[in-house]
C-alpha distance (Angstrom), angle and dihedral (degrees) to the residues before:
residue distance angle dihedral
X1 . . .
X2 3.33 . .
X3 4.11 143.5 .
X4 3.55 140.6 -158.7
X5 3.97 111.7 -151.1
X6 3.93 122.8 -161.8
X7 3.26 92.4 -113.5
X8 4.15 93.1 63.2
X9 3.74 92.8 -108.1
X10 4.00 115.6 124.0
X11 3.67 115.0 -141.2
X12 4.05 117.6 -157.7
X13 3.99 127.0 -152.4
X14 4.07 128.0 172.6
X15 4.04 125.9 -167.2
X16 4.00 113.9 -100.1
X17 3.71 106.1 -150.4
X18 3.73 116.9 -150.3
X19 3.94 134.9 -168.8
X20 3.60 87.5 -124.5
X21 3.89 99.5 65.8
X22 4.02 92.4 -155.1
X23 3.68 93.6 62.5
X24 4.00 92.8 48.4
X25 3.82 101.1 132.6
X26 4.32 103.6 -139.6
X27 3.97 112.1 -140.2
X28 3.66 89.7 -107.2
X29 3.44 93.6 61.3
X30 3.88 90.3 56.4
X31 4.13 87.4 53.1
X32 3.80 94.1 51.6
X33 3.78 84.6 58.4
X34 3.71 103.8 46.7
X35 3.81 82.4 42.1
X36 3.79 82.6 64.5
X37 3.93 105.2 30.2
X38 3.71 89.5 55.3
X39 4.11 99.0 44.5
X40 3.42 109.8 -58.7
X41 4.19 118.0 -122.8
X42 3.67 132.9 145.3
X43 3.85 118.7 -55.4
X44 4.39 104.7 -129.0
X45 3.74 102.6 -176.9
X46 4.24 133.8 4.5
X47 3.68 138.8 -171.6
X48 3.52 129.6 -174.6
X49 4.03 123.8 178.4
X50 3.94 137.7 -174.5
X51 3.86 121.8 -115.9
X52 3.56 84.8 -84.1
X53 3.60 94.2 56.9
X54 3.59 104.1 -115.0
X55 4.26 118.9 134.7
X56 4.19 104.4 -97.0
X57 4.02 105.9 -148.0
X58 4.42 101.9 -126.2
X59 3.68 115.4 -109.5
X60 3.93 117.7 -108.1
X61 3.94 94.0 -92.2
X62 3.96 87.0 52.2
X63 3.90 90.9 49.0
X64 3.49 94.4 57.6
X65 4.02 88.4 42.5
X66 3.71 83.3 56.3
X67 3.84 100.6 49.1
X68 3.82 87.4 49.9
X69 3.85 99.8 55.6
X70 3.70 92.8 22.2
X71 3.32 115.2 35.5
X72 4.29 136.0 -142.2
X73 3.81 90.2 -66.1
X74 4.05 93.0 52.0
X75 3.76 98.9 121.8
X76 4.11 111.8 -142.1
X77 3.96 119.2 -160.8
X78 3.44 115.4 -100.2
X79 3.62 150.9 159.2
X80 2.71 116.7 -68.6
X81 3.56 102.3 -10.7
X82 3.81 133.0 10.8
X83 3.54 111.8 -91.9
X84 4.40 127.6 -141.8
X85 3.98 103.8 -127.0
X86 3.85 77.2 -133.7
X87 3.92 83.8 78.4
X88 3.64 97.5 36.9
X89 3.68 85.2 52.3
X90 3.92 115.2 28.3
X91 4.16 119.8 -173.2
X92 3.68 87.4 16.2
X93 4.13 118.8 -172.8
X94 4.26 107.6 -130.3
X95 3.61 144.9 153.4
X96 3.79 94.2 -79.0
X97 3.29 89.0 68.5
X98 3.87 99.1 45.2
X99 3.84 80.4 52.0
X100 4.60 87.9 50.3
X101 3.51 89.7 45.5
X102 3.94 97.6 47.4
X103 3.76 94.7 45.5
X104 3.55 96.3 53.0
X105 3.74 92.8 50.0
X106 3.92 103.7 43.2
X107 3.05 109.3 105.5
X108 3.68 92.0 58.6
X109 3.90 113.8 106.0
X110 3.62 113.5 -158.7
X111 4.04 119.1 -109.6
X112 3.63 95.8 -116.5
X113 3.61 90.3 49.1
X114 3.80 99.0 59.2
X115 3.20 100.1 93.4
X116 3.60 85.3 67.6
X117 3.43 98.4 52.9
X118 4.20 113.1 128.6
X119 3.78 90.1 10.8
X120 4.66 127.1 100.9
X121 3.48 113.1 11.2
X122 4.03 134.6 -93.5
X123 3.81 115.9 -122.1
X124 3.88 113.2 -162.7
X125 3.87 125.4 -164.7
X126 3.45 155.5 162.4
X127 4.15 119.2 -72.7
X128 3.96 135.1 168.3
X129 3.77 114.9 -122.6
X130 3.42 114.9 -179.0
X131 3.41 95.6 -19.2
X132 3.74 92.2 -57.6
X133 4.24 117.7 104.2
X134 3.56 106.8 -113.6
X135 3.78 132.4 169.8
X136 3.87 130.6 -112.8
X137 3.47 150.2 151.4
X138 3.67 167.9 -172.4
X139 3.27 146.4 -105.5
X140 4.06 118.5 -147.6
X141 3.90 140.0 -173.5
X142 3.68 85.1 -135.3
X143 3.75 119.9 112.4
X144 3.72 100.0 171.2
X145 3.67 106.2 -103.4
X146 3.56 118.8 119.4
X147 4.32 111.3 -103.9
X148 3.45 99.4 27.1
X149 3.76 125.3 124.4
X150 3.90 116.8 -93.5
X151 3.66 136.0 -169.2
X152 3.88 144.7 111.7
X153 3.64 112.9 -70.8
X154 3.77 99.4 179.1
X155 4.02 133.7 -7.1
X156 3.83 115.5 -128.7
X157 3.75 118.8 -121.9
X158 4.01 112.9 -132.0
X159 3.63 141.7 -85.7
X160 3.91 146.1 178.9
X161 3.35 97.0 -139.7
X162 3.82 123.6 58.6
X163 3.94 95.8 -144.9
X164 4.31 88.1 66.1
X165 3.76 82.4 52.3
X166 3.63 92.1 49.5
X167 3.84 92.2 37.7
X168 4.02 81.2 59.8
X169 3.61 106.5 52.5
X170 4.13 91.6 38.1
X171 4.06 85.4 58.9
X172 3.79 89.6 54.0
X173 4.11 99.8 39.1
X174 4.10 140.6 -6.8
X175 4.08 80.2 -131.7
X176 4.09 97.6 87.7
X177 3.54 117.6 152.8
X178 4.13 128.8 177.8
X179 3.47 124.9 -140.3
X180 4.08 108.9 -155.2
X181 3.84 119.4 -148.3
X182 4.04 87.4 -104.5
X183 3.84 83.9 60.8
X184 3.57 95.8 -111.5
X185 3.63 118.3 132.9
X186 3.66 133.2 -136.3
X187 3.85 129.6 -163.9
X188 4.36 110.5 -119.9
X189 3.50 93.5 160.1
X190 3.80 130.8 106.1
X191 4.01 129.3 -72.9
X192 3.67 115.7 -11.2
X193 3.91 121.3 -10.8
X194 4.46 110.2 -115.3
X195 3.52 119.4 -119.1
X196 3.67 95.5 -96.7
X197 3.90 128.7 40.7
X198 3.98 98.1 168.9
X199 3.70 111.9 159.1
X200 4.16 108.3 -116.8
């Protein structure tokens, strides 16, 4: 099996059989991770043939895999035309609308959270999400001063857009802080940034 990515790079996968059927890995799911061992990016086009060299349609699993590092308009060879995976798999479920359904819930903070509310500090960074950078977050006990009590209090969900992200961690605490991909990190929180914003 092979893939074209849109970067020009071709990505190769083969199917690992197994005596326990259930842990069979499918070709596609070989792809997906040279896909993401060699770079990551968005898969444009696939094909994937039997030993007699005729295009094999992907199982359900390997559709969705597909849709998720490919998207819709990722064309899959086919007989006798390539195929979108958007047809192979109509009203699909992907990481757009993970990212939909976080934005239009974050400023939420969960009920047994509130008594947390305007207290540690929100750190919000870079992530991959199906192959795609996104931005996320969390939310810790820490405030920066040396002896008090650290540790995750909640785990953001992701967006696309750094100002959701933001948007998150300012509806939890004024203590927001942004860690860039060079590591460096940036106060977005309310008022005046502290003296120290070192990540626990």
């Amino acid at each position: 099996m092979a893939g074209l990515v849109d970067d020009g790079r071709v990505v190769v996968g083969c199917n690992v059989e197994n005596a326990s059927y259930g842990v069979t890995l499918c070709a596609e799911c070989g792809l997906v991770s040279s896909l993401h061992a060699s770079g990551g990016g968005r898969l444009v086009a696939i094909s994937c043939v039997g030993g007699d060299g005729e295009p094999l349609m992907p199982c359900g699993r390997c559709r969705q895999l597909l849709y998720e590092h490919g998207g819709p308009d990722c064309l899959v060879e086919a007989v006798p035309r390539p195929l979108r995976v958007a047809e192979l798999l109509p009203y699909a479920f992907g990481p757009d609308d993970l990212v939909a359904a976080a934005a239009s819930t974050a400023p939420r903070v969960p009920s047994r959270l509130l008594r947390w509310r305007g207290h540690g500090t929100v750190f919000v960074h870079r992530d991959l999400a199906g192959g795609q950078k996104v931005w996320t977050g969390y939310w810790d006990r820490s405030t920066g001063e040396e002896g008090k009590e650290t540790g995750i209090l909640e785990e953001a969900p992701t967006w696309s857009d750094v100002d959701a992200a933001i948007a998150w961690g300012r509806a939890r605490t004024s203590r927001v802080i942004l860690v860039q991909e060079d590591g460096e990190m940036r106060w977005v929180g309310e008022g005046d940034p502290p003296g120290r914003t070192e990540a626990p």
